[in-house]
N, C-alpha and C positions, 0 to 999 in steps of 0.2 A: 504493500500500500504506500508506505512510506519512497519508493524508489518511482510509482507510477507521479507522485505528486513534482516531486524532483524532475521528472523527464517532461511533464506537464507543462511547469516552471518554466523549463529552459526554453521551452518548442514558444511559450508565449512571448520572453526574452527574444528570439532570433525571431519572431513573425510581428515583434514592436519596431526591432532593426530595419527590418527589411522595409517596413513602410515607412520609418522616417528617413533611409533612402532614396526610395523613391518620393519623396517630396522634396528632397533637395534637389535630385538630377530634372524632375519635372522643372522647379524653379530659376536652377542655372540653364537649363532650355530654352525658358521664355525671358528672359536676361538675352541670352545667345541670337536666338530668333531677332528681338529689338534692337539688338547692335547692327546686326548684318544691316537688317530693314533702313538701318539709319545710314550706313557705311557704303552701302549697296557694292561699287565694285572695287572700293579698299577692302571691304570682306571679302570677297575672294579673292584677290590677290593674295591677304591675309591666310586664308585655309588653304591655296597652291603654294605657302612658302615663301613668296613676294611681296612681305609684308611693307607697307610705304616706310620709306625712311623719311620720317619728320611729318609736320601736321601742316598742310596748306590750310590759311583762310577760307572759309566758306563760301562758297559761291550764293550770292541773294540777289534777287529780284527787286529792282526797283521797287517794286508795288508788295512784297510780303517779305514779312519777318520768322518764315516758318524754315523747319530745320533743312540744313542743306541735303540733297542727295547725291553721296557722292559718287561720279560715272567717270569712265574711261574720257567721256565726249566731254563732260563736264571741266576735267582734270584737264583736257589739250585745250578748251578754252580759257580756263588760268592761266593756262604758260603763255597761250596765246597774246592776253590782255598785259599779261608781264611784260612781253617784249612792247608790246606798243602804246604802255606808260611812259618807258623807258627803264622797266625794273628788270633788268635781264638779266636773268640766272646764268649763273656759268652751265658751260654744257657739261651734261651727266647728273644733276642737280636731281631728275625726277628719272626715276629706275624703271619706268618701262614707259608704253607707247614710241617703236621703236623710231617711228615714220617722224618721230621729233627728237629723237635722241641721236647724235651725231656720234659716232662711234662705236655703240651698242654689239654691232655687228662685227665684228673683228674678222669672223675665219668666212674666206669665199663659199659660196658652192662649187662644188666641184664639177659639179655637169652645165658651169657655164664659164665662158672664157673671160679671162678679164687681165687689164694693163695697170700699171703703177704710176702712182699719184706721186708727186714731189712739192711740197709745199713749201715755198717760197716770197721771198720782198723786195719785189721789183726796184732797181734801180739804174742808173744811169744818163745820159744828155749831158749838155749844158749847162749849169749852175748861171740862175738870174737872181739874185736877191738871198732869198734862202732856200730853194727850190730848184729843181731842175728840168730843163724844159729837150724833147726830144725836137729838134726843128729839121723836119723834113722837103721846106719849103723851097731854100734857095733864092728866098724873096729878098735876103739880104737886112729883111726886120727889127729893128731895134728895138729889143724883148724890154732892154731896162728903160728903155724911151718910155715905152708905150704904159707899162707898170707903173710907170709917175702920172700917166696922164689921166683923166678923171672919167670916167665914164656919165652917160646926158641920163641915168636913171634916176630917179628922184622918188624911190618908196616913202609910202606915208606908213606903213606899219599901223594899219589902223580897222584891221579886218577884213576891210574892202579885198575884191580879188585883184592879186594884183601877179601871181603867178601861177602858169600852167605846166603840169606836170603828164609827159605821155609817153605811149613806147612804140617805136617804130617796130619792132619786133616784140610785142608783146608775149610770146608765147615762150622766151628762152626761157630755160628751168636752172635751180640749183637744183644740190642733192640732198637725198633728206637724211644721211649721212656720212663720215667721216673716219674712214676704216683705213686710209691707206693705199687702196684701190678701188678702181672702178669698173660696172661690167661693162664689155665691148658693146653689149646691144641695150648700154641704159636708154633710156627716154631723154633727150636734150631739151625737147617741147613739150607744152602741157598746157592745157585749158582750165588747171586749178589754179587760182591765184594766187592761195597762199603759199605755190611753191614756186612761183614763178619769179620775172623780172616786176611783175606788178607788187609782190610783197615789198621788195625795197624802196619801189615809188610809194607805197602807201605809208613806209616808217618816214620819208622825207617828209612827205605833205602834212604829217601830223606834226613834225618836229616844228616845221615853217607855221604851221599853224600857232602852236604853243606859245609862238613870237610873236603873236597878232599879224604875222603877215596870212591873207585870206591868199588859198588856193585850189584850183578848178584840178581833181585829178582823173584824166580821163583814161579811161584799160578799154576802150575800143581795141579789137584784134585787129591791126594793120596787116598781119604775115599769115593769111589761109594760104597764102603762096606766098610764097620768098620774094618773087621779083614781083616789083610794084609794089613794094612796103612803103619806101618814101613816099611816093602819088598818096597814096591812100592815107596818110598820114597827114602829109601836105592839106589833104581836105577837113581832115579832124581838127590843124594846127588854124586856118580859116575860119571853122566854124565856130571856136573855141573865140578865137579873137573879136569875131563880131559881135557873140555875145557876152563877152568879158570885154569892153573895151578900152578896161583898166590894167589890164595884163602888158606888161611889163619885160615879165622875163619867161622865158620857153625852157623849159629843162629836157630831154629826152634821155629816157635811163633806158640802159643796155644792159647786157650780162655778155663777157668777151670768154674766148676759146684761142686756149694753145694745148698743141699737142705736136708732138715731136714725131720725126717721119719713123721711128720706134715704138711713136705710143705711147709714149709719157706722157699725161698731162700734166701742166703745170698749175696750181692751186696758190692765186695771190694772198698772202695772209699776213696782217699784223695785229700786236697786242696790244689793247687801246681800256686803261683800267681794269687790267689784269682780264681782260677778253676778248676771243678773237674777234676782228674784223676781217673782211676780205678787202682788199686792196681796190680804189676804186682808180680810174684815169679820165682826166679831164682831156676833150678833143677839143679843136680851136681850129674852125677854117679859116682858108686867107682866099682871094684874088687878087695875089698884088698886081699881075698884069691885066685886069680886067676880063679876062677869056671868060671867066659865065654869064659877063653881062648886065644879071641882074641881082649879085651883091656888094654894092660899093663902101656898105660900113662894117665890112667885116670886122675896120681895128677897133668899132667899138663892142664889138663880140669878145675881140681879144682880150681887152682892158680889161673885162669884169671878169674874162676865166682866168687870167694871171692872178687877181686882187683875189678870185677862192683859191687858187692855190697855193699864192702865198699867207690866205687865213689858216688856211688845215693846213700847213705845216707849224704855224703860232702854236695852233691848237690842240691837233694830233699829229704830232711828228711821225713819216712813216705810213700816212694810213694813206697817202696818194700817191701812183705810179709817176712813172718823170710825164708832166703834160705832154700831150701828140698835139703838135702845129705841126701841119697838112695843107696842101693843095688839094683842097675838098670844100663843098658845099654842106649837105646833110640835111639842107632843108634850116641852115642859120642863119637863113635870108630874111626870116620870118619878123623877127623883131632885132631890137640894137642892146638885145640882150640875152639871147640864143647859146645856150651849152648842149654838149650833149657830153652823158658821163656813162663809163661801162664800171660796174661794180661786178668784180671777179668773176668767176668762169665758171663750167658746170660742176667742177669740181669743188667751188667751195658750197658749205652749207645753206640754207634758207636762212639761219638764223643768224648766221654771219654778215648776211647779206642784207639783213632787216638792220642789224645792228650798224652796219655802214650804213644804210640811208639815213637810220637817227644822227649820227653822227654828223654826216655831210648837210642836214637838215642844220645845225648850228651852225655849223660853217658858213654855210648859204646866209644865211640871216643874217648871221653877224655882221660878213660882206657887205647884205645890200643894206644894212642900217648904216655902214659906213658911207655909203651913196648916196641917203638919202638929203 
């Protein structure tokens, strides 16, 4: 009797355990369930092992105060808005989404072919000031002449538009990483913007903004074909003008390619606050003998793109190629304020490339305040 009471005992003992048990693991359950719920896909990155290193600010909605949910989509619009505050992460900052993380990918595939990247800081030319200018022209130009002499713009920095920003090749691409090599069959073109040459025009145009100077940024596709980009352009830089008839200055941003009859390509890059930039080059046509006819103040094209080149060297030492003065047009006929700039090649990153155009965006500014 005494041994059934004992065994009794215990059975009621282990069947009190078991159910306060299971009221714990039900609890830490619904604990678990509401974290995910809230987390959405830092909890699973979380339970795959790829837990986020560190706590991004919540993403909210102009109009609610309610809890953020955190998504893959939501996370690349953060970094997004980072880069084009101007809070820009170093790169590898955020451990996955690879299509924005530059380098992530280190090892090739194997079942596709691919050439070697050399990254590099353009130099060379002429030394004018504190700069150096590549002078291809033969026009005999007096680069320090013309750098003293004052360019006819006269910005008000006062919101008005007063500069247009376009691509005559709209479609060139960076890459959306930084591994060291490239594949032989990447994509050079692309009709996303934010991987294109239009991402850089879009960090300039907000930087130029931020300064109060008002700016028209137009990502019409000029290049469905290659040839007749300028034409096509030509009619965007027209229309743009007669409805802006404050516009001033014409920027045309590119994205430039080298590669070596090997295969190398070359990737312009400098360190600009401990971040990369890609390298950009300012072009500057001339007619000194008049052969096109119809641009006769080229020099005051020139004036203003010496006076940025010699700011971004003040500013950013390194972050501009030696200037291209050419016997070329490009369509900088258009106003007496006409650049056109190539920010690096398809080999440097999107975010390198965003980050030059913020950059060159002060530059710019700064310049034409000097002018005004």
């Amino acid at each position: 009797m005494i041994n059934a009471v004992k065994k009794m005992t215990k059975f009621v003992k282990s069947l009190a355990m078991l159910a306060c048990l299971a009221v714990c693991l039900w609890c830490a359950g619904e604990s678990l369930q509401n974290w995910a719920r809230e987390r959405g896909g830092e909890a699973l990155l979380w339970a795959a092992g790829m837990e986020y290193a560190g706590t991004p600010a919540p993403l909210e909605s102009p109009d609610t105060q309610s809890a953020p949910v955190w998504t893959q989509e939501g996370l690349r619009d953060q970094r997004l808005a980072q880069e084009d505050s101007g809070n820009l992460p170093d790169d590898g900052v955020v451990p996955f989404h690879s299509d924005l993380l530059p380098g992530l990918n280190a090892t090739p595939d194997p079942s596709r072919s691919t050439g070697p990247v050399e990254e590099i800081q353009i130099e060379g030319g002429a030394q004018v000031g504190n700069f150096f200018v590549k002078d291809s022209t033969e026009s005999g130009t007096d680069l320090e002449a013309e750098l003293a002499e004052p360019t006819d713009l006269h910005i008000k920095a006062d919101g008005s538009v007063e500069v247009l920003i376009y691509h005559t090749h709209t479609s060139e691409a960076y890459s959306v990483s930084a591994p060291g090599f490239y594949y032989t069959d990447m994509e050079t073109r692309t009709q996303n913007r934010d991987m294109s040459v239009t991402a850089a025009g879009e960090a300039l145009a907000k930087a130029l903004e931020a300064r109060g100077i008002g700016v028209v940024h137009d990502t019409t596709v000029n290049d469905t074909a290659f040839n007749g980009s300028y034409a096509r352009s030509w009619e965007v830089l027209q229309k743009n003008l007669a409805e802006h008839p404050g516009i001033q200055v014409t920027i045309d941003v590119h994205r430039d390619s080298m590669t070596t009859e090997e295969g190398l390509k070359y990737k312009p890059t400098v360190e600009v606050g401990g971040r990369k930039a890609a390298q950009a080059m300012l072009l500057a046509g001339c007619d000194a003998d008049g052969s096109w006819g119809d641009f006769p103040d080229w020099r005051q094209n020139l004036r203003l793109i010496l006076k940025v080149q010699q700011k971004a060297q003040e500013l950013y030492g390194g972050l501009m190629r030696p200037l291209n003065f050419s016997n070329s047009k490009y369509n900088m006929n258009a106003t007496t304020g006409s650049m056109l700039i190539e920010v690096g090649t398809e080999v440097n990153t999107v975010a390198e490339a965003r980050y030059t155009g913020q950059l060159l965006g002060e530059v710019i500014a700064e310049t034409l305040k000097d002018c005004a």
